[in-house]
Each structure stands twice: as C-alpha cells, then as structure tokens.
C-alpha atoms as one frame of an Amber mdcrd trajectory, in Angstrom:
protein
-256.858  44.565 -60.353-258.376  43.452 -63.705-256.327  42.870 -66.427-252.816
  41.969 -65.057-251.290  38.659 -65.629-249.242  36.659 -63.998-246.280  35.599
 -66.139-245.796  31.842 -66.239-243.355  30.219 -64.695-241.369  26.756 -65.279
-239.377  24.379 -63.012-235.819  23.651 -63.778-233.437  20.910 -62.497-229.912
  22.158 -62.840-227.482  19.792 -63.277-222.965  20.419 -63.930-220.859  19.268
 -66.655-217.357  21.102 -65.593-217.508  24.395 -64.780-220.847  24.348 -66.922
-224.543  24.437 -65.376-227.178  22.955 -67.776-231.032  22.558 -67.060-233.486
  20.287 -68.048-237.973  21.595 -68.072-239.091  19.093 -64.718-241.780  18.324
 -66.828-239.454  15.590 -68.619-237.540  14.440 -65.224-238.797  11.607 -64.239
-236.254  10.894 -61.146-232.851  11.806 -60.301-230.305   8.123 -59.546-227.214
   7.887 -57.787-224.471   6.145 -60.113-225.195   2.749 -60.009-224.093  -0.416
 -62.570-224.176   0.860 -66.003-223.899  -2.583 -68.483-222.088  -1.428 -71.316
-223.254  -2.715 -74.599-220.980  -3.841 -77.394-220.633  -1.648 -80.720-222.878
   1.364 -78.991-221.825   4.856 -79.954-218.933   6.114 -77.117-221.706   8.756
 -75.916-223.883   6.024 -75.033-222.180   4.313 -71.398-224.849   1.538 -71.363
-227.943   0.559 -69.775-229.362   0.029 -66.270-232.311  -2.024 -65.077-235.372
   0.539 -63.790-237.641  -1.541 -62.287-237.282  -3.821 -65.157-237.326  -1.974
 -67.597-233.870  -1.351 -70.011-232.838   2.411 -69.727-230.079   3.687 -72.024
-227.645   6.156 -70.196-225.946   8.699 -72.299-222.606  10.325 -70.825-223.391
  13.771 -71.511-220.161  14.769 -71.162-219.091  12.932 -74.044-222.133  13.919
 -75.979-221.364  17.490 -75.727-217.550  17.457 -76.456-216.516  17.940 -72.977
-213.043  15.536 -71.553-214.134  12.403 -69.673-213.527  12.597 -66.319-213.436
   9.602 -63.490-216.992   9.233 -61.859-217.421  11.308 -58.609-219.464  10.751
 -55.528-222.119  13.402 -57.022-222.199  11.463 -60.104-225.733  10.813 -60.952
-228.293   9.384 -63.535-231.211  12.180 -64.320-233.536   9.731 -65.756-235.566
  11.906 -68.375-238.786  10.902 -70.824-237.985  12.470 -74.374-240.495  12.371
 -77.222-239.901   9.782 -80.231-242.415   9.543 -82.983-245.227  10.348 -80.407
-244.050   8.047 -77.838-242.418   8.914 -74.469-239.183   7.231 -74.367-237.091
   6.887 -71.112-233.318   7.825 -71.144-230.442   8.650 -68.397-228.297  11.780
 -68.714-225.194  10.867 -67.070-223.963  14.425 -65.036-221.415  15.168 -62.972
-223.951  16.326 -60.093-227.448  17.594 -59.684-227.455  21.017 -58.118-230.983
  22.748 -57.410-234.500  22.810 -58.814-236.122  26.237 -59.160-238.517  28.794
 -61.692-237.809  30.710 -64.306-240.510  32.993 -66.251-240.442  33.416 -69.935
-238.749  36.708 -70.120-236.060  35.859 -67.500-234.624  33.654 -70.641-232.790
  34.623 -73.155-232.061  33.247 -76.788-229.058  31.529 -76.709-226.103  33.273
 -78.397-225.528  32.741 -82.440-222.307  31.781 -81.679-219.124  30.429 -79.415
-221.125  27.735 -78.241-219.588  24.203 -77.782-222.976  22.622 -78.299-225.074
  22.766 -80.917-227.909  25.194 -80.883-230.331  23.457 -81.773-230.129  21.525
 -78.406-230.531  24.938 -76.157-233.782  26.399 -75.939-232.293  29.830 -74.355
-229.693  31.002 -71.482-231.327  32.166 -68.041-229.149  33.481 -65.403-229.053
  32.845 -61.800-226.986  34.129 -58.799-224.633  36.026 -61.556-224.015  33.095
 -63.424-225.641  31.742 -66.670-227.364  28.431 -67.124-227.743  26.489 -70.713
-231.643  25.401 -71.016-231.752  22.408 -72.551-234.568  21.376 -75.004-234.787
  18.031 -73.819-236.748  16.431 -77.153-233.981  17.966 -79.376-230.809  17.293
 -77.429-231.265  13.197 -78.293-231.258  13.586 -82.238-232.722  11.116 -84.196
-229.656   8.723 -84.993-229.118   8.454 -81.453-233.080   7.343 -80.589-232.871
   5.152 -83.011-229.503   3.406 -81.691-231.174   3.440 -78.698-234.765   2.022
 -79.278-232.723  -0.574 -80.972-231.028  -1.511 -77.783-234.889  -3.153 -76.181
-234.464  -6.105 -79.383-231.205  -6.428 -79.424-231.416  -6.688 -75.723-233.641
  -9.825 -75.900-233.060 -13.635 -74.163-230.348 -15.473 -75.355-230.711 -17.464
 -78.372-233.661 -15.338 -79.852-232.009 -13.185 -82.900-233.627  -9.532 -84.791
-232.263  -9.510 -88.058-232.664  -5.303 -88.214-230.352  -5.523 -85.010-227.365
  -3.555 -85.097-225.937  -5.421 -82.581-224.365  -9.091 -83.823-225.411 -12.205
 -82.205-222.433 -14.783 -81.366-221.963 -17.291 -84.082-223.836 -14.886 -86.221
C-alpha cells in the first residue's frame, strides 16, 4: 500500500520522583548506575549532590528531587544515577540525574504526546517537552537539553578546574582554594 506512513516512534526511560513518573528521549541516556559514592563539593548549589568518578572521568550528579521542588527523602535501594549527555554550547556534556528508581523503557509516537498543560505544574515548562500517558497514568517528558539551564552548566563545567590536583589554582574558579 503506497502512500501510508509509519508514524515515528521514540524510546523512553521512565524514571519516579514520588508519586511522579518522568522520562528522559534514550537518545541522551548514556547508562543507568546504582547509588554509589557521591563526593560532595563545597559551596555547590543544594540541587547539585556531588560528583562520582566514571571511568575517570568527573560526573556531576544533580538530585532531581531537589531540582524540581520535591521534599528530600533518605536514599532507597532503587535509588539510582541515570547518567545522561546534555548539549552545552555544541558540546555533549555528561551529567547524573539522581531518581528515586528507574522503572521501564518503552515507545511513544508523536501524536500519543501531548503539550504539557499551561498551568498547575510544579516544574517549569520549559523543562517538559509534552505529557504521554501509559497504563492510565500520565508521564512528564522531559526535554533533557532544557531541564539543566544555563547557570547550572556553567556551575557545573566549572566543577572539571576547580576539580584539579592539589596545589594547582583557576582564578575564574568559583570554588576557593585553602589559604586562598
């Protein structure tokens, strides 16, 4: 049959905050961690929990819970690290979403989505990309590029250099250097 299209599909991981059930495109999940040693970093916004060590490299981890306005809670056994790439300035930066668990990955087509309401939302729209729905229950899409703002990638590209060897100091640091 000529002429019929398939409708495209995405892949979403689904991840819980609460009672909540949030979504980030596969595309930008690079791997899903169990909770392991997050170094906290003096004078860091309280969103940001710290960093881990990936294979060497320095990954911020963001609690989203704190990030979106929801209580902190004590870390449960399906606490996890969803490590995710997020555009910054045309570079594909690495950060972990701290979430309460990780629940299923799965498609959604374009018209299964649905713009996210103008109001009553506890997050800011600009961070949901639309509202799909899925065994009667509704699930926030996140745009992954927009829910990291600016400030926040900038706090955290920061963190590399101000992360450096002991002794060596970056005067556009925000972090202070003992002595300093």
């Amino acid at each position: 049959m000529a002429g019929i299209q398939m409708e495209e599909k995405k892949t979403y991981l689904t991840f819980t905050l609460g009672e909540e059930t949030f979504a980030f495109p596969v595309a930008h999940v690079r791997e899903v961690l169990d909770l392991t040693d997050v170094t906290k970093v003096p004078r860091t916004p309280d969103f940001l929990r710290g960093v881990i060590n990936l294979r060497g490299s320095v990954v911020p981890v963001v609690d989203m819970r704190i990030k979106f306005g929801f209580p902190s809670i004590q870390d449960g056994l399906d606490t996890c690290i969803i490590v995710v790439e997020v555009d910054y300035y045309g570079e594909r930066t690495q950060i972990g979403a701290l979430a309460d668990s990780v629940q299923e990955v799965f498609d959604l087509s374009a018209s299964e989505i649905e713009p996210p309401p103008a109001f009553g939302m506890r997050l800011h729209a600009g961070y949901i990309k639309g509202m799909g729905k899925r065994d009667d229950r509704f699930i926030i899409i996140l745009d992954t590029d927009k829910v990291f703002s600016e400030d926040e990638l900038l706090v955290v590209s920061g963190m590399g250099d101000s992360l450096m060897t002991e002794g060596e100091e970056d005067e556009d640091s925000p972090f202070e250097t003992a002595g300093a």
